[in-house]
Every structure is written in C-alpha cells, then in structure tokens.
NUPA-341985 format. One record per residue (C-alpha): x, y, z; residue in one letter; residue number from 1. Coordinates in nm, 2 decimals, padded with zeros to 4 digits. Each point is the difference from the previous one (the first is absolute). Example, Ala and Ser with C-alpha at 12.3 -4.5 7.8 and 13.67 -1.06 7.14 Angstrom:
REM NUPA-341985
c1, c2, c3, aa, i
01.23, -00.45, 00.78, A, 1 $
00.14, 00.34, -00.07, S, 2 $
//
This chain:
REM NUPA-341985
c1, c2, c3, aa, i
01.41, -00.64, 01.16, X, 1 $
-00.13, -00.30, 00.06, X, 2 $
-00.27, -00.25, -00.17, X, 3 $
-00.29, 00.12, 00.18, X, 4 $
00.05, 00.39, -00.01, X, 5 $
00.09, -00.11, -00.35, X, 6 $
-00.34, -00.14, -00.02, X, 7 $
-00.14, 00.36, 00.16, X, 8 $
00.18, 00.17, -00.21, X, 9 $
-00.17, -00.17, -00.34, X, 10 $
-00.33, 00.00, 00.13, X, 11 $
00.00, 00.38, 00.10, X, 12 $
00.10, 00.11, -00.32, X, 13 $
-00.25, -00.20, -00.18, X, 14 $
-00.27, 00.13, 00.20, X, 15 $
00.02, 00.34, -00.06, X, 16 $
-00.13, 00.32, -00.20, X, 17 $
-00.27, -00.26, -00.21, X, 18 $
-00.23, -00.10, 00.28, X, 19 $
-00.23, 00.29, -00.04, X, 20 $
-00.07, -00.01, -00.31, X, 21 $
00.12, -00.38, -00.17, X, 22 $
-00.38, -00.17, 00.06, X, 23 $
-00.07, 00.33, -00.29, X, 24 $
00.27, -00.07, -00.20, X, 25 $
-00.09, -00.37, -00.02, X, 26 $
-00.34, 00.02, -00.08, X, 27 $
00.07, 00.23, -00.30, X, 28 $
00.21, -00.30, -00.10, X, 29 $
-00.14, -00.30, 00.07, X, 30 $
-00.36, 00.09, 00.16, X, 31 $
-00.14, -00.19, 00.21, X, 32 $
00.27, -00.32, -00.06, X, 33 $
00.25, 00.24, 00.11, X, 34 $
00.07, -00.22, 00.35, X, 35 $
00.11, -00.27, -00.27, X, 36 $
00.27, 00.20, -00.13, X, 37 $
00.11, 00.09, 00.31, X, 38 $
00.09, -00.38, 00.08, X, 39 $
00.17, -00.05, -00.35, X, 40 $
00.22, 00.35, 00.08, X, 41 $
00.06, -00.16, 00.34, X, 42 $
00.15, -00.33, -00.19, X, 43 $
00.14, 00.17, -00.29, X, 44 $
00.20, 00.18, 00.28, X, 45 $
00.08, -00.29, 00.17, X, 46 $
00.23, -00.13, -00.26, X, 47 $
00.15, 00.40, -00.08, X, 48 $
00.10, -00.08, 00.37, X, 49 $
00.19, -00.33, -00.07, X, 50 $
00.19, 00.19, -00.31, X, 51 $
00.11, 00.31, 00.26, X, 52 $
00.09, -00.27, 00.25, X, 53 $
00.21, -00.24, -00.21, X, 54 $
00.18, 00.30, -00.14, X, 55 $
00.08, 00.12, 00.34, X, 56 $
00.09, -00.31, 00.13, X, 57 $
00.27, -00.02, -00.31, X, 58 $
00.11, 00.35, 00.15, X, 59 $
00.01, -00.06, 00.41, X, 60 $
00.10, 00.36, 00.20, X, 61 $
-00.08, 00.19, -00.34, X, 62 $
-00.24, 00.26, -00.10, X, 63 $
-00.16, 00.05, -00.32, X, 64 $
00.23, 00.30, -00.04, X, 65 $
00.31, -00.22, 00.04, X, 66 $
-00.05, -00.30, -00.21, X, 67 $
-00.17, 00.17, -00.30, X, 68 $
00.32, 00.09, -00.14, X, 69 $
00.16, -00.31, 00.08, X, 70 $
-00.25, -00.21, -00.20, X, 71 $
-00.01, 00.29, -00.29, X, 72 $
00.34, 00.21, 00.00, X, 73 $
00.03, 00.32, 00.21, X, 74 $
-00.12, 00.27, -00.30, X, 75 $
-00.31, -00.18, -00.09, X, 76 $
-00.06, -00.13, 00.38, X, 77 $
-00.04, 00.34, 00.16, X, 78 $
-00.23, 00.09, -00.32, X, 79 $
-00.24, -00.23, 00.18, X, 80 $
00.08, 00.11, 00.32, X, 81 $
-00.12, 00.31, -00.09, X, 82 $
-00.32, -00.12, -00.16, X, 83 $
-00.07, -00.12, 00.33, X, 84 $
00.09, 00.30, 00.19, X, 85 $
-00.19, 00.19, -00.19, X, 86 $
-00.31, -00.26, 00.01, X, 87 $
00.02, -00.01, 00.41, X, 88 $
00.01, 00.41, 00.00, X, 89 $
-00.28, 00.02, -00.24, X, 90 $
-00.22, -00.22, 00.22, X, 91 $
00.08, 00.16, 00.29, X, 92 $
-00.13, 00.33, -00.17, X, 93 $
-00.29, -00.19, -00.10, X, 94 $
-00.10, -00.10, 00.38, X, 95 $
00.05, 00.37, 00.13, X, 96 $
-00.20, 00.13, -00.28, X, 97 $
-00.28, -00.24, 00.03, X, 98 $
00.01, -00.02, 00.41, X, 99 $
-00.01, 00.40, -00.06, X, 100 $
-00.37, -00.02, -00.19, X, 101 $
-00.13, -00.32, 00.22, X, 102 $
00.04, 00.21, 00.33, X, 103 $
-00.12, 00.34, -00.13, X, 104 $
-00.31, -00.23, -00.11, X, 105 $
-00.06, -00.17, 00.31, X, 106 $
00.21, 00.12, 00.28, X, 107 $
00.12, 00.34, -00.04, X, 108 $
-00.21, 00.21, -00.24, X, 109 $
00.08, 00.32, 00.14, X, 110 $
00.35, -00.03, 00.03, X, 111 $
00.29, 00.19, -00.15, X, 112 $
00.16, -00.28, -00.22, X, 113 $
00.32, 00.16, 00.06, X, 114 $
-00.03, -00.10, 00.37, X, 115 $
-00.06, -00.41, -00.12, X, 116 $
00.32, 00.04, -00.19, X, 117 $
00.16, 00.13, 00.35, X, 118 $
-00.09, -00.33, 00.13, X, 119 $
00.10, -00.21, -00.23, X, 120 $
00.33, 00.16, -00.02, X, 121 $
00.09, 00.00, 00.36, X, 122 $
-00.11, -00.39, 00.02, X, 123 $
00.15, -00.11, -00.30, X, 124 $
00.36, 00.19, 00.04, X, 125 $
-00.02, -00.16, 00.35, X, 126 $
-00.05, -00.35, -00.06, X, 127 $
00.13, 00.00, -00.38, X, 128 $
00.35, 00.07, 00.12, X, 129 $
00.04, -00.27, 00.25, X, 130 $
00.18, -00.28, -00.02, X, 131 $
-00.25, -00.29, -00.15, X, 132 $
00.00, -00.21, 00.37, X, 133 $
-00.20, 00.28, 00.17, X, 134 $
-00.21, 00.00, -00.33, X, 135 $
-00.07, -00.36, 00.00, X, 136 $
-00.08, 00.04, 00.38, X, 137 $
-00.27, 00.29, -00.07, X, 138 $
-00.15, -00.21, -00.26, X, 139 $
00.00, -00.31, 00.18, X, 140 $
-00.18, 00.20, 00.29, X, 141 $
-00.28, 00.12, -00.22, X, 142 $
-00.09, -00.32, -00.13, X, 143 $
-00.29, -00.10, 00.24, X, 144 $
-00.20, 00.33, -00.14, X, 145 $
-00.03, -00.16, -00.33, X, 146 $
-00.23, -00.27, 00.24, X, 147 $
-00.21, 00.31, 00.16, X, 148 $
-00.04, 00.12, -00.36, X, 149 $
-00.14, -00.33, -00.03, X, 150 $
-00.22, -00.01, 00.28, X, 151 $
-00.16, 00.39, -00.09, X, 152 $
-00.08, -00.10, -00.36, X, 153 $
-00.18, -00.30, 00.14, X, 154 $
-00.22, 00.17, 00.29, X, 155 $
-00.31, 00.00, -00.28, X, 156 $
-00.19, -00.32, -00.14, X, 157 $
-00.34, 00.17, -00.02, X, 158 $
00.02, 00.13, -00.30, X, 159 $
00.20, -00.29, -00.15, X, 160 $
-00.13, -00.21, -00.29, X, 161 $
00.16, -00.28, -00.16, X, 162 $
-00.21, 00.00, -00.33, X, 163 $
00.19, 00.33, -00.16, X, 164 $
00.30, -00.25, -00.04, X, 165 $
-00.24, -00.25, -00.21, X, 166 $
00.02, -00.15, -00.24, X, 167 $
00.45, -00.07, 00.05, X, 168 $
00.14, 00.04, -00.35, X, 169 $
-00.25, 00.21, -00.15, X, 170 $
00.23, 00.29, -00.07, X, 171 $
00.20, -00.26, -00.24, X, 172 $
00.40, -00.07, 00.01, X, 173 $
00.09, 00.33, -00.18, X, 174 $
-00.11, 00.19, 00.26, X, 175 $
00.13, -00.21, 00.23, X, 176 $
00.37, 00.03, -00.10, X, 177 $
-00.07, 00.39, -00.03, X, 178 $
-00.06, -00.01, 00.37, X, 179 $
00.32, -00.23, 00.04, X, 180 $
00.18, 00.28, -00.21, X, 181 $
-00.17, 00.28, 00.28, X, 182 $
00.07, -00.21, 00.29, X, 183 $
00.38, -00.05, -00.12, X, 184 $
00.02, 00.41, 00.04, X, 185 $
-00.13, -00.03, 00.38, X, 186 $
00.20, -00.31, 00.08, X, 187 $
00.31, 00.22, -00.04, X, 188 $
00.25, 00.05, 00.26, X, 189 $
00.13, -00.37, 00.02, X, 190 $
00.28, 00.13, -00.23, X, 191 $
00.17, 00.12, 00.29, X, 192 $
00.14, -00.28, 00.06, X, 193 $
00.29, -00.01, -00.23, X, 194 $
00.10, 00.34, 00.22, X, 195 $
-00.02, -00.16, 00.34, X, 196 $
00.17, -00.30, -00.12, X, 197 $
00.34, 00.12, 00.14, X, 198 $
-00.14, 00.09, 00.33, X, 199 $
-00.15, -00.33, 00.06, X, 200 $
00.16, -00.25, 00.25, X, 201 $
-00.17, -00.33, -00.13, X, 202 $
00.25, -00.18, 00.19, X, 203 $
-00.02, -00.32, -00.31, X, 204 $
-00.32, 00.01, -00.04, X, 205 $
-00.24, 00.05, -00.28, X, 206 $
-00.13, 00.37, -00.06, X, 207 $
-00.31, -00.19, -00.18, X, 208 $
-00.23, -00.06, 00.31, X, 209 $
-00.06, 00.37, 00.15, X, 210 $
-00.02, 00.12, -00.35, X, 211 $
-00.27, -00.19, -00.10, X, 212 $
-00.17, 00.01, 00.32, X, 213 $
-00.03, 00.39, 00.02, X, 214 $
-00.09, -00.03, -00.37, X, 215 $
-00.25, -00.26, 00.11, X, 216 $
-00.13, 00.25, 00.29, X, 217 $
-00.02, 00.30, -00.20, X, 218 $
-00.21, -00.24, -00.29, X, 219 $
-00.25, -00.09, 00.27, X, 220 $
-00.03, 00.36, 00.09, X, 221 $
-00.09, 00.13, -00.32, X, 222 $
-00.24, -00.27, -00.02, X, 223 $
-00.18, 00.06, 00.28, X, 224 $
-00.04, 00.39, -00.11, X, 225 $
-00.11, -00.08, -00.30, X, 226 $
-00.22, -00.27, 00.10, X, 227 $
-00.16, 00.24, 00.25, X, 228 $
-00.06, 00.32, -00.25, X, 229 $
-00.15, -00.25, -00.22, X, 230 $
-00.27, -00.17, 00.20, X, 231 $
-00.05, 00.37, 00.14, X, 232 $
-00.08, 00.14, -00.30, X, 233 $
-00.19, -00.07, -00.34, X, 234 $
00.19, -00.06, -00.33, X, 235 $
-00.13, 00.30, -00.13, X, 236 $
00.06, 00.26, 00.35, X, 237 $
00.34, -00.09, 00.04, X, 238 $
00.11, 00.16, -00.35, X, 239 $
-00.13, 00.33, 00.17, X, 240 $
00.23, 00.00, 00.27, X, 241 $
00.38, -00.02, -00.06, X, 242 $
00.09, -00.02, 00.38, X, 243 $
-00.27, -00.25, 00.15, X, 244 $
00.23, -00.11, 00.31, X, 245 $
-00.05, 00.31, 00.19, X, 246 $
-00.35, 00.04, -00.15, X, 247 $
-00.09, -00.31, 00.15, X, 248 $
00.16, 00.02, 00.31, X, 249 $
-00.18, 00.39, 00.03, X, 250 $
-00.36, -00.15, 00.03, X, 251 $
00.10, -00.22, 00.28, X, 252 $
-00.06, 00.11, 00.36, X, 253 $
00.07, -00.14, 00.30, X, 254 $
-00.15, 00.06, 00.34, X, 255 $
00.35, 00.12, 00.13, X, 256 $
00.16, 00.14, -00.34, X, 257 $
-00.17, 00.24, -00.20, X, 258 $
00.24, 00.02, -00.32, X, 259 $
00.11, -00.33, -00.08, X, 260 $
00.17, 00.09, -00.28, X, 261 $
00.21, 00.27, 00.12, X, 262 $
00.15, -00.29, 00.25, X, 263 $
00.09, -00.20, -00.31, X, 264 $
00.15, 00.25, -00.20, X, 265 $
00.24, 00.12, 00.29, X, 266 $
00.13, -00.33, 00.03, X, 267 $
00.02, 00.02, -00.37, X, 268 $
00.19, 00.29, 00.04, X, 269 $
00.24, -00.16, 00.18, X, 270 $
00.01, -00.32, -00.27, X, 271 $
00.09, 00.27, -00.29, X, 272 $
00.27, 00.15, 00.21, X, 273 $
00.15, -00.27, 00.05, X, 274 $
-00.01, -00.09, -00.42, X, 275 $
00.11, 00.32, -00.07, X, 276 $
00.30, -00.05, 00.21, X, 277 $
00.12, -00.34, -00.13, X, 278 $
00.03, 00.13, -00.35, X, 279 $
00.18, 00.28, 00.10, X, 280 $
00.24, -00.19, 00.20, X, 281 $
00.00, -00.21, -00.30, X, 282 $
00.05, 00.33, -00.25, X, 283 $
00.27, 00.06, 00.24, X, 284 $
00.17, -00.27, -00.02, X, 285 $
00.06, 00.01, -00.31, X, 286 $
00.10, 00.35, -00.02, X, 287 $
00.24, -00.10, 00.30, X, 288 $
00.16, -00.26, -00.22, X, 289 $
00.10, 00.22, -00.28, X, 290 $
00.05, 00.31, 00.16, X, 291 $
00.10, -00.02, 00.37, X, 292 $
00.18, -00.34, 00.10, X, 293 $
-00.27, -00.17, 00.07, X, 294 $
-00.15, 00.30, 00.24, X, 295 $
-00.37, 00.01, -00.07, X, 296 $
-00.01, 00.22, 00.31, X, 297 $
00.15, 00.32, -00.25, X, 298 $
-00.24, -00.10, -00.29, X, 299 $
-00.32, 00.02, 00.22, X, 300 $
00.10, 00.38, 00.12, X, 301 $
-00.08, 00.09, -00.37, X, 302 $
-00.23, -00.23, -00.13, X, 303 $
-00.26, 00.00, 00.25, X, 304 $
-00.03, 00.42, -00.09, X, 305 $
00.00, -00.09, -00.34, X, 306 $
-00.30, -00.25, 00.05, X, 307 $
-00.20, 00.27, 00.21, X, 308 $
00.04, 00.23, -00.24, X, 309 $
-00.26, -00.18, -00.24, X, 310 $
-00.24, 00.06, 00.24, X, 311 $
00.04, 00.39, -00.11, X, 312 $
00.06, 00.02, -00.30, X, 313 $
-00.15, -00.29, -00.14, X, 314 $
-00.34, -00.02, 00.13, X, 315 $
-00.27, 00.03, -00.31, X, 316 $
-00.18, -00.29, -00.10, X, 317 $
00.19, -00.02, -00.34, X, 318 $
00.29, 00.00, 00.17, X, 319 $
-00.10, -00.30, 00.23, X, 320 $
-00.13, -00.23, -00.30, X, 321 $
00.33, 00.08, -00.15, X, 322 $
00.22, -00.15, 00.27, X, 323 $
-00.22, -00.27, 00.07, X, 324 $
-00.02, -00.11, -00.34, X, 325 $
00.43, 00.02, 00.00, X, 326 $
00.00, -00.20, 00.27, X, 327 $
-00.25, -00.30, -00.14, X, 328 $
00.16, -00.01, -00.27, X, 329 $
00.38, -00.02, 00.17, X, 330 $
-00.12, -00.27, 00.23, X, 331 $
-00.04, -00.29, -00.22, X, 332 $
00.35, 00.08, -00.12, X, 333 $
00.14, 00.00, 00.32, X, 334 $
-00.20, -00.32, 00.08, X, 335 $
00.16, -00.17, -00.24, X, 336 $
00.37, 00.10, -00.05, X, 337 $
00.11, -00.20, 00.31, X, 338 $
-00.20, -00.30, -00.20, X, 339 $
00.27, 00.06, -00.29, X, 340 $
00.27, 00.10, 00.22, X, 341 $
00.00, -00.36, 00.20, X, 342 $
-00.02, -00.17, -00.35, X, 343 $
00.30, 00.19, -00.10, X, 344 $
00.18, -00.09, 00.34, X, 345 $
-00.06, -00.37, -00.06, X, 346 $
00.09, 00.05, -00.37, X, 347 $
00.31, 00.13, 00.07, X, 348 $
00.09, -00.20, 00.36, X, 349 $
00.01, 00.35, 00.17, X, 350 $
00.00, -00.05, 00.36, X, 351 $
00.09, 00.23, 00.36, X, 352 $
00.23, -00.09, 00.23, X, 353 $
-00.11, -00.05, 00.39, X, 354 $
00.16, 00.30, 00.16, X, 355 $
00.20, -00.12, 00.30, X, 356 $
-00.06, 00.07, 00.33, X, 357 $
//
C-alpha cells in the first residue's frame, strides 16, 4: 500500500455511516456552535494522529496485532487485541444496522430487509477477503465522490441564511466540548491505521502527512455539512429532524434531476460500503493473527455471516441504542490505549526491527 491509497484509505473510513445524520447529532450537542466543535475534533484528532504515527514508526512492517504483545507481554497483549477485534466487529454491525433503517427510510421502503442484508453480504465477503492492495485501490478510486457529494449538497443557496449561526459562542464552551465529545464518535475510523501499518510501503518516509491530510479532508467535510444544515434550517427546526442531509437534499430540484437526494445517498451507499469493509478487513485481521497465520482471508468466511446476522436478529430499536451506546463508550478506550501503549514503548526502549528484504 502506498502513501496515497493510504491517504484513501483513512479518508473513506472517516466518511462513512455519520453523514446522514451527524449535522442532528451535533446540534443536540452543541446547537447552533456545533461547526466550532467540529474544528476543535478536527485538531484534537490531529494530534491522536501524531501518537498512532510515532508509535508505528517505532514499529516499521508491524500491525497493531503484532507489536501489542511485544510492548505488553503475549497474555495481556492479545487481551487487547481482542478488545479491538471485538470494537471493529461491533462497528461494523453498527453501520449495517444503521445503513439498514437509513435506506428503508429513504431509498427502499418497500423492500424485504432480508434482501439489503443479501447485498451487503455478497459485497462485503467479496472485497473483505482480498488482499488490502486491491482494497486500497477500490478506496483510492472512490475518492473523487466524496467531491460530487460536495457539489450536490451545495446546488441550493436560496434558502441559505447566515444569521441562524449568530451570535458565534452563544451556546457557551460546555456545549461546545459536548459537540467535540459527538464529533470524536463520527471522526472514527482513523484508528485503522495501526492495522494497515504493516501493509504500508512508506519507503523512509513519515506516515504523518497523508494521515493528517485525509483527517484534514474528512474535517472540512463535516464542516461543510454541518455548515449547510445549519444555515438551511432554524435552531429550533432542526431538532425536529434527525436526518436533515437527505431532508435537505429532497426539496431540491433540478431542471434535469428530479430526486436529488436519492443521487446522494447512492453514492453514500457506496461510501458506507466501503466503511463497512475496512473494519471488517480490519476485524479480520486480527482474527487472522490469532487464529489462522496471519490468513484474514479464513476469518472473513465467518465473520462477515456473523455481522449479517445482526441485521435479523437484532433489529428493534432497543436493540440498536444498545450497540450504539457499547460502541461510544468502547471508542474513547480504544482512542487512547495506543496513547499509553507508545508511552510504555518509550518507557521501556521497546522497539521493531526493519524486516529485511
């Protein structure tokens, strides 16, 4: 893999299952100062990104997987390789589920659910299983419809105004830093990293730059779709509508498109996809590591059925809330062990070789 599919790779799983719904989220937080916590998340995720690199850097040709138990011992290193298996196959359980209820609302209401879960099965055992070069290649392919995305949401200025984001500051700072604490959540897929880092053929040089430039990307993006819904919308509307992307884009019509929103959101489709499948590449992985020699190929043939079958049995609303509040509250732990794990390295001078060629 190199630097810039690593780059592709990072943005696309940042940009993912959230888009729909983040401006929502946000505003609940933060209100209408939400767009400044989106900058501080941006920057606070900047400098997670420095930690990740430095400790890969200490680690060249070695996944998270690998140097774990070097840094802690083999017992309790695979403990936290399984915390983060488990945290990557929760999330991807998370996207199908909520990609499941965002296309029966907007896309597909008539469908047979069961035939959504088809879909995602035969994509995600395809491309899940692959060796992480055609992977990178897919996502690096897909990048430029994050820029059409762009361009949709920003067909509109009629109905824009300015004003709703007046006076800046008025929500106060504790609201502010309870958006940075949302916009952590949809920041996530950055964490990758550590996975890829023994796929990745830097060549001597520094993993920092395309980490913090698809970081950087995916910041701007989030801005700009949160910055939209809000001078779209009135302070007190947008608490009424928990997915305002696509109910923004669905008043919008163009001479030559009807249904501007159903254009978006299967480009979105495509975006989620390709989310879903990083983390269970990434799931597999690990799985690989401890169970197969390093095969992720055999783990996917069982874990991507096991992920589907959420999406039948574990469907209810309850149910929903229940994994996505497991998985909030497991992602600021896995933010920050790699933090404490490169403090431990340099505490204790542990360091990888350089594999030879």
């Amino acid at each position: 893999m190199t630097r810039v599919q690593l780059f592709a790779f990072i943005l696309q799983t940042q940009i993912g299952i959230a888009v729909l719904s983040f401006p929502y989220d946000l505003h609940k937080a933060a209100g209408v100062d939400g767009w400044i916590s989106v900058l501080v998340a941006g920057a606070c995720v900047q400098l997670i990104l420095v930690a990740y690199a430095l400790l890969c850097q200490r680690f060249p040709r070695q996944n998270l997987y690998q140097f774990v138990p070097i840094i802690l011992g083999k017992w309790f290193g695979n403990v936290i390789n399984v915390v983060y298996i488990l945290h990557f196959t929760f999330t991807s359980c998370l996207i199908l589920l909520m990609e499941m209820t965002f296309v029966e609302l907007w896309i597909l209401p008539h469908t047979n659910p069961g035939l959504i879960i088809v879909a995602n099965f035969i994509v995600c055992l395809y491309m899940a299983k692959e060796n992480i070069r055609i992977i990178a290649r897919y996502n690096a392919l897909i990048t430029l419809l994050i820029f059409v995305m762009l361009v949709i949401m920003m067909t509109n200025f009629s109905t824009m105004d300015y004003r709703y984001l007046l006076p800046v500051g008025q929500e106060g700072l504790h609201a502010i830093l309870l958006g940075v604490k949302s916009s952590l959540l949809s920041f996530l897929g950055f964490e990758v990293v550590l996975v890829l880092n023994s796929d990745i053929q830097a060549k001597g040089k520094s993993l920092i730059p395309p980490i913090l430039w698809a970081n950087g990307l995916a910041t701007a993006f989030f801005l700009i779709m949160v910055l939209i819904c809000n001078i779209n919308f009135s302070p007190e509307s947008i608490n009424y509508i928990p997915q305002p992307v696509p109910y923004y884009l669905n008043g919008i019509s163009l001479p030559f498109l009807e249904r501007l929103d159903l254009l978006f959101l299967s480009i979105w489709l495509v975006k989620v996809t390709s989310t879903q499948i990083s983390y269970l590449y990434s799931a597999g992985k690990g799985l690989g590591y401890l169970f197969h020699r390093n095969e992720h190929r055999k783990a996917i043939y069982y874990l991507v059925p096991l992920v589907c079958l959420t999406g039948i049995f574990w469907r209810s609303e309850n149910q929903v809330q229940f994994l996505e509040q497991i998985t909030q509250y497991d992602s600021f732990i896995i933010l920050g062990i790699p933090i404490v794990l490169l403090l431990i390295a340099w505490m204790r001078g542990k360091r990888g070789r350089m594999p030879s060629v």
